[in-house]
C-alpha positions in Angstrom: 10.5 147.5 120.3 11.8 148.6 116.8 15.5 149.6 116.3 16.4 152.4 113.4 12.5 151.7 112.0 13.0 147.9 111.3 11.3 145.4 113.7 13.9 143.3 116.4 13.7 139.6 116.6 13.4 137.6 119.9 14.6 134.6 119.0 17.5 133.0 116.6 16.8 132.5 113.1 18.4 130.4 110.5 19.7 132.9 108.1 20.9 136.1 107.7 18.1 138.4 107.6 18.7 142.0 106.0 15.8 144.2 107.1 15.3 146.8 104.8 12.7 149.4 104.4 9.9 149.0 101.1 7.2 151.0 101.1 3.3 149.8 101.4 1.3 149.5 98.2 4.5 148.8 95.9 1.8 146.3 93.4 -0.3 148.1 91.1 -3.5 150.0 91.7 -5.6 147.9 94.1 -8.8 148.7 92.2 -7.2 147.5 89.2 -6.9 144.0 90.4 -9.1 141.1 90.2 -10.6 141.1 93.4 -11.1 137.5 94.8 -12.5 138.2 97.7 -13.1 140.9 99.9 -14.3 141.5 103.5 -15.0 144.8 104.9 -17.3 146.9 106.9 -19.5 144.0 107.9 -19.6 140.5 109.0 -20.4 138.8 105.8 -18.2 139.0 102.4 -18.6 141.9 100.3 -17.8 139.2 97.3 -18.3 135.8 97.3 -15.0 133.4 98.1 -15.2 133.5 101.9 -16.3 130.5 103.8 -16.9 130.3 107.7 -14.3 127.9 109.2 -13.9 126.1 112.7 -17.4 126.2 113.9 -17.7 130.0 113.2 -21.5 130.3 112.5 -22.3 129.2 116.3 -20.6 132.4 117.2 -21.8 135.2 114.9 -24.0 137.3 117.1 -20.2 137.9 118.4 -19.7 140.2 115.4 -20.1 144.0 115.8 -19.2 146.7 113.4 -17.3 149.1 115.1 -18.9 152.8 114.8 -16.4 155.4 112.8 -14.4 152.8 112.2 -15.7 150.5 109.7 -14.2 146.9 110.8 -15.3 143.3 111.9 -15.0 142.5 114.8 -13.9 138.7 116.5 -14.5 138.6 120.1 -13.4 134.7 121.0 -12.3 135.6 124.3 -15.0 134.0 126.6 -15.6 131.0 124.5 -13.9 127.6 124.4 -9.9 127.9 124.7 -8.1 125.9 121.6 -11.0 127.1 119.2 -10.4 128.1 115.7 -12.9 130.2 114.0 -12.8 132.7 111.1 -13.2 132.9 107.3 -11.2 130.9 105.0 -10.7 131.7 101.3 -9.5 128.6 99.0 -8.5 130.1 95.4 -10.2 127.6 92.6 -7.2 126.3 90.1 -8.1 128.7 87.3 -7.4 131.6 89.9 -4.5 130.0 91.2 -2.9 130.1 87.8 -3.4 133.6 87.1 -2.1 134.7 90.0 0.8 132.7 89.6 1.0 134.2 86.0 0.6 138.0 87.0 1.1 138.4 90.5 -1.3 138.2 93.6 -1.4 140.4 97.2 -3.3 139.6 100.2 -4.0 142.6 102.8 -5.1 142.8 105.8 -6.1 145.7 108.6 -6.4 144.5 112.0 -7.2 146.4 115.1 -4.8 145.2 118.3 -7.5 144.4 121.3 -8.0 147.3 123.5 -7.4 145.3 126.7 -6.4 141.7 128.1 -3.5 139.9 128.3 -2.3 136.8 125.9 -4.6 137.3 123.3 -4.5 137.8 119.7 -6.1 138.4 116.3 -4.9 135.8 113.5 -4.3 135.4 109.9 -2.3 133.4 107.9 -1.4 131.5 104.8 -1.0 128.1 103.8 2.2 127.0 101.6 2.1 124.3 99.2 5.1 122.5 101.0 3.1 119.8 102.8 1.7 121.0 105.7 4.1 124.6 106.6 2.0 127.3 106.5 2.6 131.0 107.4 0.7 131.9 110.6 0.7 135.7 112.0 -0.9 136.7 115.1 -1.3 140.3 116.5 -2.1 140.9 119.8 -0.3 141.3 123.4 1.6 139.1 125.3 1.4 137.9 128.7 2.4 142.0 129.6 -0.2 142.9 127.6 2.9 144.6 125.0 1.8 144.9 121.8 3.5 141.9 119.6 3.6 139.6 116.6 4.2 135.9 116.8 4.2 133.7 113.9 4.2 129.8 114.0 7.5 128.9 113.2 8.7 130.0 116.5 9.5 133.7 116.2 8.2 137.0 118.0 8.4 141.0 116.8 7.4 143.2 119.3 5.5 146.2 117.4 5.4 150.3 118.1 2.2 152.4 118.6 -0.7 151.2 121.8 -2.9 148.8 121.4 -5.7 150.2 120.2 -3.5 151.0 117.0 -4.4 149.2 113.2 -1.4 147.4 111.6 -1.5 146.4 108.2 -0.5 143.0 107.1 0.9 142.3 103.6 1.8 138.9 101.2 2.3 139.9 98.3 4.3 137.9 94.8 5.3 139.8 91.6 4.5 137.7 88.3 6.4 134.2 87.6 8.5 135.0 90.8 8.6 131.6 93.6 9.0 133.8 96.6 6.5 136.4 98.1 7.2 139.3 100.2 5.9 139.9 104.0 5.1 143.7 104.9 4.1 144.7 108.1 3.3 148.8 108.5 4.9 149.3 105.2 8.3 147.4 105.7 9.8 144.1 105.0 8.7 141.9 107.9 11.4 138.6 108.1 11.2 135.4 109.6 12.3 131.6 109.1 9.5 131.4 106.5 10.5 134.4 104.6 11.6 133.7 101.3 10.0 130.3 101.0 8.0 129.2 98.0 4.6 129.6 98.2 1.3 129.7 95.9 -2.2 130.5 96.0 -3.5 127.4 98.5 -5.7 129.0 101.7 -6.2 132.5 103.1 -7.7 132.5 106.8 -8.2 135.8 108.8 -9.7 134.7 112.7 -8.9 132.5 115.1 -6.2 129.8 113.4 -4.9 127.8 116.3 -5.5 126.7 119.6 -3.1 129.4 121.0 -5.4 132.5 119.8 -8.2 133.6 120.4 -9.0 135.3 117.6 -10.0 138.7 119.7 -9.3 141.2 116.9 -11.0 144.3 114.9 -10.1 143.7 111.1 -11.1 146.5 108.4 -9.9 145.2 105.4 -9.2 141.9 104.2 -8.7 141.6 100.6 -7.3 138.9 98.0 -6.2 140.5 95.2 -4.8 138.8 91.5 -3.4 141.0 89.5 -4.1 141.3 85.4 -1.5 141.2 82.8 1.0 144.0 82.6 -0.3 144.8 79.1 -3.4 146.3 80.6 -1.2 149.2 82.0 0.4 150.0 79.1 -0.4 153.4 77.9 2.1 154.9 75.2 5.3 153.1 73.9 8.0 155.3 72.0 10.5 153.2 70.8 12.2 156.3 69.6 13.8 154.3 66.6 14.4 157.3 64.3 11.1 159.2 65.1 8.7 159.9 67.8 5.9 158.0 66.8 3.9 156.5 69.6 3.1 152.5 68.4 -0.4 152.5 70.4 -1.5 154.4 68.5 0.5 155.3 65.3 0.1 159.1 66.7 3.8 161.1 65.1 5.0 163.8 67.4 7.5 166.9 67.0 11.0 166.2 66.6 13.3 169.3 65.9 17.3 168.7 64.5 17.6 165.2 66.6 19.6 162.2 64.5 19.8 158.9 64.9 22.2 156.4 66.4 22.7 152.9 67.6 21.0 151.7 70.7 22.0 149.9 73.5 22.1 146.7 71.4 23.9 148.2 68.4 20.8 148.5 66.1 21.2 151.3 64.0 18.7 153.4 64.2 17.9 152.3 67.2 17.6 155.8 69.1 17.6 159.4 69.2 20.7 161.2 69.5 20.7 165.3 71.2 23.2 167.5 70.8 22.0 169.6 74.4 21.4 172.6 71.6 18.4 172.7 69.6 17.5 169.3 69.6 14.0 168.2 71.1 11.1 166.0 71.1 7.5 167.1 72.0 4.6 164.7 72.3 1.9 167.2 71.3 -0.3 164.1 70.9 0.3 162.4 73.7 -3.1 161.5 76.2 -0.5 160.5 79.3 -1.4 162.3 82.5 0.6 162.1 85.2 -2.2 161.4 87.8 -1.1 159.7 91.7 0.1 156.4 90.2 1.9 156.0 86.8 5.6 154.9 86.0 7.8 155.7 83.3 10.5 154.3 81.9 13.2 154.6 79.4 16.5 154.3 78.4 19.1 157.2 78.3 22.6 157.4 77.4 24.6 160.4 79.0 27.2 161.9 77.2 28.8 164.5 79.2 29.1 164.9 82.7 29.5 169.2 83.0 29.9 170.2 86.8 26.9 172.6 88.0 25.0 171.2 85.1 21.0 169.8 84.3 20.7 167.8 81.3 17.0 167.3 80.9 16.1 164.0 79.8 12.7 164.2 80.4 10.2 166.8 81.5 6.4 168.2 81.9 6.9 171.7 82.5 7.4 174.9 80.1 11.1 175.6 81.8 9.9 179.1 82.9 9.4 180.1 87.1 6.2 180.4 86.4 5.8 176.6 85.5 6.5 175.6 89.2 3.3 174.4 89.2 1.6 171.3 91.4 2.4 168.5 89.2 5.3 169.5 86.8 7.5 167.2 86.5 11.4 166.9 85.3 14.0 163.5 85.2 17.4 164.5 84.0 21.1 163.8 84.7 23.2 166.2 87.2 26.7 166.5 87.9 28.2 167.6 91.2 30.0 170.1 91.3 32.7 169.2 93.5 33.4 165.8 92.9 31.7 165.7 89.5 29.6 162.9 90.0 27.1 162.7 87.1 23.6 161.1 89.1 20.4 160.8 87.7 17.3 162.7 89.3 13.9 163.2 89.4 11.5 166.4 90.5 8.0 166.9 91.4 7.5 170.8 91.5 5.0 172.4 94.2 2.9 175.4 93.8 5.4 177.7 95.4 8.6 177.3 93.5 9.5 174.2 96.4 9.9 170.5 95.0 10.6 167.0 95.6 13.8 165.7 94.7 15.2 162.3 94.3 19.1 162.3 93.9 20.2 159.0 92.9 22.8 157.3 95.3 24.4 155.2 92.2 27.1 157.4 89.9 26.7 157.3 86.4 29.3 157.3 84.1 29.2 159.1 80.6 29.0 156.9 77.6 26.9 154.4 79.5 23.0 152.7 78.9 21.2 153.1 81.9 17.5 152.1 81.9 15.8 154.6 84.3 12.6 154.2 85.7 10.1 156.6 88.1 7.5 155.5 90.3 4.4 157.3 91.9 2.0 155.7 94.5 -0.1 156.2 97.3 2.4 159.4 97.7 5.6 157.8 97.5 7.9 158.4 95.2 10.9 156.5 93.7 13.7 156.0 91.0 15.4 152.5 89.4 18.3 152.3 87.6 19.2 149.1 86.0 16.1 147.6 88.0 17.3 148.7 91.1 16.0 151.4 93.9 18.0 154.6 93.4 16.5 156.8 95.6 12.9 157.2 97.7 11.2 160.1 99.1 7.4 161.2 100.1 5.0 163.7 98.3 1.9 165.7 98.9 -1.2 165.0 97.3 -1.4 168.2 95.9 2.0 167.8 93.7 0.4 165.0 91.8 -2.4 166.9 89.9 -2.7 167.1 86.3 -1.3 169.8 84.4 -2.0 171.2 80.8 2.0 171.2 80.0 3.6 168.9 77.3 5.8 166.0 77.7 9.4 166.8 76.2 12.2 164.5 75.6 15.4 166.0 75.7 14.1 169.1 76.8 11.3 171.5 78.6 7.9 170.5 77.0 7.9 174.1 75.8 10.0 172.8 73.1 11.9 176.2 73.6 15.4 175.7 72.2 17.0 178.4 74.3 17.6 176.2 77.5 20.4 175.4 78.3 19.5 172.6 79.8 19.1 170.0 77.2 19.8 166.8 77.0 23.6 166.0 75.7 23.6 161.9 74.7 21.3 159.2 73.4 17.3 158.2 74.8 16.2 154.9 73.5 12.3 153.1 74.3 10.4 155.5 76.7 7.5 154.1 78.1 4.4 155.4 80.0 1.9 153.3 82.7 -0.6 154.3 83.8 -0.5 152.2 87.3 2.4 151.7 89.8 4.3 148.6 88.4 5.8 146.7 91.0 9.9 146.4 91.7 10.0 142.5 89.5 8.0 144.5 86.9 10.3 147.2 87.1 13.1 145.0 87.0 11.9 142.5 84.3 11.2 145.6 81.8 15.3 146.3 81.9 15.8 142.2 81.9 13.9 142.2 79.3 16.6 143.6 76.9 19.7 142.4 78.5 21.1 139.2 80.0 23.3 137.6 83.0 25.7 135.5 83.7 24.3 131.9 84.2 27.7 130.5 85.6 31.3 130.2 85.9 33.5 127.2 85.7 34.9 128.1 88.7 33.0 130.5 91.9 33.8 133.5 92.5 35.9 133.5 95.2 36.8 130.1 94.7 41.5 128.6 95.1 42.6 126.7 92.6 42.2 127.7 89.2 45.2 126.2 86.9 47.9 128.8 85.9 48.0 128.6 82.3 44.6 127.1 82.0 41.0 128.6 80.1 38.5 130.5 82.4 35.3 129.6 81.0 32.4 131.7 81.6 29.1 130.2 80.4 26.0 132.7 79.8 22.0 131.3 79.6 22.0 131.8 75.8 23.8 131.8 72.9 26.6 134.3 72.4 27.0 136.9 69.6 30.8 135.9 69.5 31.3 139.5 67.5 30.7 141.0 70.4 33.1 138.5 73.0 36.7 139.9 72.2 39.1 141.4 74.1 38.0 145.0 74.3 34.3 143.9 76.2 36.6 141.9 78.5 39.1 143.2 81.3 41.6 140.8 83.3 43.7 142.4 85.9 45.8 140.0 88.3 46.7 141.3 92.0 50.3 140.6 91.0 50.7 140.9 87.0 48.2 143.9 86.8 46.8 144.0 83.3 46.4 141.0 81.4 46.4 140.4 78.2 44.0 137.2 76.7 42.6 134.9 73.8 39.1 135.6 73.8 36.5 133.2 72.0 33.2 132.2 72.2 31.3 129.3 71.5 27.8 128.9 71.4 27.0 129.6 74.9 30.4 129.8 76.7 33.4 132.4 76.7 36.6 131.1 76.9 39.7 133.0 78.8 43.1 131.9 77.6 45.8 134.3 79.0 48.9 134.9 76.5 51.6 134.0 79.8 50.6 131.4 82.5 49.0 133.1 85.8 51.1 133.8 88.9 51.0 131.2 91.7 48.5 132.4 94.6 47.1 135.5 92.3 43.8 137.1 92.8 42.1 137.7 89.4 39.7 140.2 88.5 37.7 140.1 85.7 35.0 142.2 84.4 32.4 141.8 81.3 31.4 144.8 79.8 27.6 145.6 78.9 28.7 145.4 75.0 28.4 141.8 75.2 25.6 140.6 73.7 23.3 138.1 72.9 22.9 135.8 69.8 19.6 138.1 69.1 21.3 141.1 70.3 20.6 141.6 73.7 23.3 143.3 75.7 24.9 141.6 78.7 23.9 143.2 82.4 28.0 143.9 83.4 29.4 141.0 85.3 32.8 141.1 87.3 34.3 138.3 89.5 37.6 137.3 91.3 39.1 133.9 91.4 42.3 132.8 93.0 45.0 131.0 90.9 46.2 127.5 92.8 49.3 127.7 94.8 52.5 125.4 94.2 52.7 122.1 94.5 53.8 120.7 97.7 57.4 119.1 96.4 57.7 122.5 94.7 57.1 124.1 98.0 59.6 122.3 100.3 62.3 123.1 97.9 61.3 127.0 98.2 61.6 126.6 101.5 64.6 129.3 103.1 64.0 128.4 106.7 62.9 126.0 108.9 60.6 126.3 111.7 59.7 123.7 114.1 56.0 122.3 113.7 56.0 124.1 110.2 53.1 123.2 108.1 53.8 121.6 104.7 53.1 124.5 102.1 56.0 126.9 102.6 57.2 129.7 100.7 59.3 132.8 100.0 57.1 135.7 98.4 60.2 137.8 96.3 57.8 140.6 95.4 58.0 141.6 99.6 60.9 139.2 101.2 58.2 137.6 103.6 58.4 134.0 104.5 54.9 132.1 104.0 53.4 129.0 105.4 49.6 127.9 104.5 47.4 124.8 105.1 44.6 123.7 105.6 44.0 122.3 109.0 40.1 121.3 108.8 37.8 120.6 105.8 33.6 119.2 106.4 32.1 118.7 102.6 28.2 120.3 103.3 26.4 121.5 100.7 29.9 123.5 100.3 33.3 122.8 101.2 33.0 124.4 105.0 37.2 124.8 105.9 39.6 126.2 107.8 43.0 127.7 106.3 45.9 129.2 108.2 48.5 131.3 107.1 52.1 132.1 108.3 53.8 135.8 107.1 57.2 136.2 108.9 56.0 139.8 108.6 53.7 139.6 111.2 56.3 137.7 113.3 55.0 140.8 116.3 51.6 140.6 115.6 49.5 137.8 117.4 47.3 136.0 116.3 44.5 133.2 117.6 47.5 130.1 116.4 50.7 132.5 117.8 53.1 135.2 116.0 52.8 135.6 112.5 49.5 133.2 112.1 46.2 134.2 110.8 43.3 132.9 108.9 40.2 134.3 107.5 37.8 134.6 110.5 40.0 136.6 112.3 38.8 139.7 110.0 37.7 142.6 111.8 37.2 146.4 111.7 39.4 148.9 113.5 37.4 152.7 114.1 40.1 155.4 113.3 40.4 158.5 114.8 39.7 160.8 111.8 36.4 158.6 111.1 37.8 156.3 108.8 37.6 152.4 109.3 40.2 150.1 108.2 38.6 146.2 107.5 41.0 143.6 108.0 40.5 140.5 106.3 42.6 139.0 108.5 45.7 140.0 110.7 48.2 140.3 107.2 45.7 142.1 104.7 43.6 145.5 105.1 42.3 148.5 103.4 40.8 151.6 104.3 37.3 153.1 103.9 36.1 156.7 104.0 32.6 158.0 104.8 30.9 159.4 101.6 28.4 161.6 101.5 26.0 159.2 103.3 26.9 159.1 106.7 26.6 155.1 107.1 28.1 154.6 104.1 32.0 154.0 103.4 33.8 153.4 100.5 38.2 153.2 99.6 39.8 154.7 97.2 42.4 151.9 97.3 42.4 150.2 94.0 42.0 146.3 95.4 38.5 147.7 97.4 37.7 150.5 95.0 33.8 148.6 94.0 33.3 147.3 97.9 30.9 148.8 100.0 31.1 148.8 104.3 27.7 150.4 105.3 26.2 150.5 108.7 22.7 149.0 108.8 20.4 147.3 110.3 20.1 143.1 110.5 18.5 140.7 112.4 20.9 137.9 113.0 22.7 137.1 114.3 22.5 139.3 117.3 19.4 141.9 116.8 22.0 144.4 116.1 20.2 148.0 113.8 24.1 149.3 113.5 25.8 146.1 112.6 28.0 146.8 109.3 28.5 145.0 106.2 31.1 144.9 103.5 29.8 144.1 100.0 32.4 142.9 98.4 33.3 143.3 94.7 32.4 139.5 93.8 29.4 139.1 96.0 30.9 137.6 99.4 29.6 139.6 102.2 31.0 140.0 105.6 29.1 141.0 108.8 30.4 142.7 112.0 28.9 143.7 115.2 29.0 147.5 116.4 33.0 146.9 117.9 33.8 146.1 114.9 33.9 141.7 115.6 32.9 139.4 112.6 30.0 137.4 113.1 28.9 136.4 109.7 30.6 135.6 106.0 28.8 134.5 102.9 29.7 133.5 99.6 27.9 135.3 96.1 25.0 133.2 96.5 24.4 133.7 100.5 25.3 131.0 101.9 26.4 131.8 105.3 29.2 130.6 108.1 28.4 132.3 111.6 30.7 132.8 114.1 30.3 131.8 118.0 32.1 133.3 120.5 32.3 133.0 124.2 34.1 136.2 125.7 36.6 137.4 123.3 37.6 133.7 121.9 35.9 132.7 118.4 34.2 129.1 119.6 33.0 128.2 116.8 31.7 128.9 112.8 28.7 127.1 111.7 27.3 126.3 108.6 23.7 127.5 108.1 22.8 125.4 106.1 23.8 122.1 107.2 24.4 123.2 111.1 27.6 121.9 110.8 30.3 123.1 112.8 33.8 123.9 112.9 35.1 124.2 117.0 38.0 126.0 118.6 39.7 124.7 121.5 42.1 126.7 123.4 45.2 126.2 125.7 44.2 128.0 129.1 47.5 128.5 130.2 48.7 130.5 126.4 44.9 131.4 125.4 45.8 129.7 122.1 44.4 127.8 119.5 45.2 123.8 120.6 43.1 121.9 118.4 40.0 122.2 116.1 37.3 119.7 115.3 34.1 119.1 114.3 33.0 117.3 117.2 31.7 119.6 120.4 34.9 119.3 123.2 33.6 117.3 126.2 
């Protein structure tokens, strides 16, 4: 069974799974590659590499090549139960550490059997973590329903009859640790996803005593990928001409100046004016064939509603251009909201096209690094090294044309349009091969930089009140650039606030001019002019930390009014009149502090909670479903906001200033309860929270996704574990009050 196009668990994983679509075929061009090994059409390799394993020779006359179909076939069914037979692939070291350098992929085509029960067709891959290994079987169940069951415990039920091929894909972009599962084009997740693994052992068969091995497979290919270098066409660094470096080819440029770039070097790029400014690359040899990428950066100046601001385009700007395979990336803005997006157009033969409208809002003044993707008819858009947009093509819309690139305008060069680019285009590059998403993304990283850590975690109580935030970055600063116009602090009580900025070496330092407010949320946000000791500009960063509350003596004597069983930590808050209790009533140390705050607000005196009137704490967030469609989060029972649908219909944002950059989305996830319309809130700095379709919290994570789930039995929260550790946190309640009695970390007897 599959549930909004993602697969459903049966079983309970470990963590929080996000099942999200990719498309098939995301690595460059198969034929490209190195291919290790391949098997196809016939029962021995096509190269060398593969080995018979598990007795396999005894049983070849068992191999048949299917008629119109072109696959091996494994027909273990009447032979010894508990066998293991198939081909096993072992990478030598040298091929190991290319792929490990530049990427590898193993694929696989496998036929389900047409009939039986309990029987399966097999491949896997072995980690280099002792002895785990990834194991994948297709097959039936004891039903006969089509299903996939991996040994570490799980099961996916899959779509289509049985007779149906499924492709199977690991793949691992270049220097990365952890590969990526596909099955039928999307993101297949299980305990072992996201594990480390390397080039060690490739089997396709029969790999355990609980298969068979009955299965039709059509392809099976190891592929290791060559250097990115080997794709790389045309480079225009655009710094103050159009010359491409490749070759040391000049181009046309007509009125267009120079200005800095997106790391202050000046010149550094090309500046248009959206008159008569252009670029055409009469000499360039790039054709836009059914795989290529291009990327550049842009920097937007205006944002005009109703208007196209061509940033980059194959096509002479006339009707009759609307050709199969012209092509056109440019900026747009909205003309009702005035939303400036980026977009990207393959035109058909019959004035109809192929649009991707970017779901991320640009803002005018801005570097964005933009990237466009074709391959094996899919289509897609990055910005900032992130998926902007996907949509499908026809095979037709990809041919060559005999038009001219232009940047900044129609590759007419006409000067008439009114169309052209307005702002700054820096570094365009051309491929000639479908680069993969950590390609994509280490092309922008390439030029900029993150945030390595902060003294203090997002998210984190505490921090002093007239103490230094220190931020530290992964390199040395350009301390130039670290002042008080790249950096923004904005307090949840002071608003704005004004600091001391300094670097040193590798660390900034935040010293505000007046000491914090007590219990304070602070917001701070680094701007992309940051940079870099050698200039590279800083990917923007923006966090919250909480300022420490008052001392306990200080508390007692802020104390207005008693309350019998009050908890230490009591307060008046002037800016409302409210009366406040917090503490903390359970803390486990795990790999992080795993507690349990509650909070009194004599605000809420009519509003109960799981500990009585007034009481709240953080797991008792929730979402309530209004009736004009919007949906107000609660974080717990004193503090909410409320979100809107945008133009996607499973997206909502607010326009409340506290949740203005937090995202609630409907979508699908696979823990914890095999929900496809759970929803998550993205928060601001990086702590997610999950609830269930009625609107019931069921997961929280910190930045770094480290995840406390929450147990219920009934209505009654019974406990919040730790996924990492498995430690938990019980609730134990009074059955005459349905209260809150005690909590422990020991299971009530």
């Amino acid at each position: 069974m599959r549930q909004n196009g993602k697969y459903s668990r049966v079983g309970i994983p470990k963590a929080l799974l996000l099942a999200t679509t990719c498309l098939l075929g995301l690595t460059r061009l198969s034929s490209d590659a190195i291919i290790i090994a391949l098997h196809n059409e016939d029962n021995s390799p096509v190269l060398s590499g593969w080995t018979s394993t598990g007795g396999l020779n005894n049983y070849e006359t068992r191999f048949e090549k299917i008629a119109g179909i072109g696959a091996v076939t494994i027909n273990d069914l009447g032979t010894n139960s508990g066998s293991t037979r198939g081909y096993e692939i072992v990478p030598s070291a040298e091929e190991r550490d290319l792929g490990e350098t530049y990427g590898w992929k193993y694929t696989t085509r496998i036929l389900l059997p047409e009939t039986g029960n309990s029987v399966g067709a097999s491949v896997y891959t072995e980690y280099a973590r002792g002895n785990r290994r990834w194991g994948l079987s297709f097959g039936t169940d004891s039903a006969g329903n089509p299903r996939i069951s991996t040994n570490d415990g799980d099961t996916f039920e899959l779509s289509g009859a049985r007779k149906t091929f499924h492709d199977y894909v690991v793949e691992k972009g270049p220097g990365s640790v952890n590969p990526q599962f596909l099955i039928d084009d999307e993101v297949f997740d299980s305990n072992y996803a996201g594990q480390s693994v390397t080039l060690q052992r490739f089997v396709w068969g029969s790999y355990s005593s609980a298969d068979m091995g009955e299965g039709s497979y059509q392809r099976v290919m190891l592929e290791i990928f060559p250097p990115l270098e080997d794709y790389f066409i045309e480079h225009y660094p655009l710094d103050g001409n159009a010359t491409e470096v490749m070759s040391s080819t000049s181009n046309t440029t007509t009125g267009v100046t120079t200005t800095a770039d997106r790391n202050g070097n000046n010149p550094g790029a090309l500046l248009f004016d959206s008159e008569d400014d252009r670029v055409v690359l009469n000499n360039s040899t790039f054709e836009s064939n059914e795989r290529f990428t291009i990327s550049a950066w842009v920097r937007p100046d205006d944002a005009v509603p109703g208007q196209l601001r061509r940033i980059l385009s194959k096509w002479d700007g006339s009707f009759a251009g609307f050709e199969a395979g012209a092509i056109v990336l440019e900026t747009y803005t909205d003309r009702i909201n005035q939303d400036l997006r980026a977009r990207f157009t393959i035109y058909k033969a019959n004035e109809t096209a192929v649009t991707i409208t970017s779901k991320q809002v640009l803002t005018p003044g801005v570097w964005y690094h933009l990237a466009t993707r074709i391959v094996n008819g899919h289509l897609e858009l990055f910005i900032n090294g992130e998926s902007a947009g996907r949509a499908s093509i026809e095979a037709e819309m990809i041919e060559t044309t005999d038009f001219l690139w232009g940047i900044g305008c129609d590759g007419s060069g006409e000067s008439t349009s009114n169309e052209n680019f307005r702002g700054a285009i820096d570094d365009l590059r051309f491929y000639n091969q479908a680069l993969s998403d950590h390609e994509i993304l280490d092309i922008f990283e390439a030029d900029t930089f993150q945030i390595a850590s902060t003294s203090v975690e997002p998210g984190a109580t505490g921090v002093s009140l007239d103490g230094d935030i220190a931020v530290k970055f992964p390199e040395a600063l350009n301390a130039s650039t670290a002042n008080a116009q790249n950096v923004s602090i904005k307090g949840s009580l002071s608003g704005t606030i004004s600091a001391s900025i300094t670097a040193a070496f590798d660390t900034l330092a935040i010293n505000p001019d007046a000491p914090f407010q007590e219990g304070e949320i602070i917001q701070i946000d680094l701007s992309q002019n940051i940079q870099s000791a050698d200039g590279k500009s800083l990917i923007p960063y923006s966090f919250q930390i909480e300022t420490q509350l008052p001392a306990i003596e200080d508390l007692y004597a802020r104390e207005t009014r008693s309350r019998v069983g009050s908890y230490a930590g009591a307060y008046v808050d002037t800016a409302v009149g409210s009366f406040q209790q917090e503490a903390k009533t359970l803390s486990i140390q795990t790999i992080r502090e795993m507690a349990l705050s509650i909070r009194y607000n004599s605000l809420l005196d009519r509003r109960k909670g799981a500990f009585g009137y007034g009481w709240t704490h953080p797991y008792e967030a929730h979402l309530e479903f209004q009736e004009n469609g919007d949906i107000t989060v609660y974080y717990d029972l004193s503090r909410c906001n409320n979100f809107s649908p945008t133009g996607d219909p499973t997206v909502y944002a607010s326009l409340e200033e506290p949740a203005s950059f937090d995202k609630l989305e409907q979508r699908s996830t696979l823990f914890p309860f095999n929900q496809s319309d759970n929803w998550l809130l993205t928060r601001k700095n990086g702590e997610v929270l999950v609830f269930d379709p009625t609107g019931r919290l069921i997961a929280r994570s910190n930045r770094i996704f480290q995840f406390f789930v929450m147990d219920y039995e009934d209505t009654q929260l019974h406990a919040i574990a730790d996924n990492a550790s498995d430690r938990k946190i019980f609730f134990n309640y009074d059955p005459k009050t349905g209260l809150v009695s005690s909590v422990n970390d020991l299971q009530s007897v």
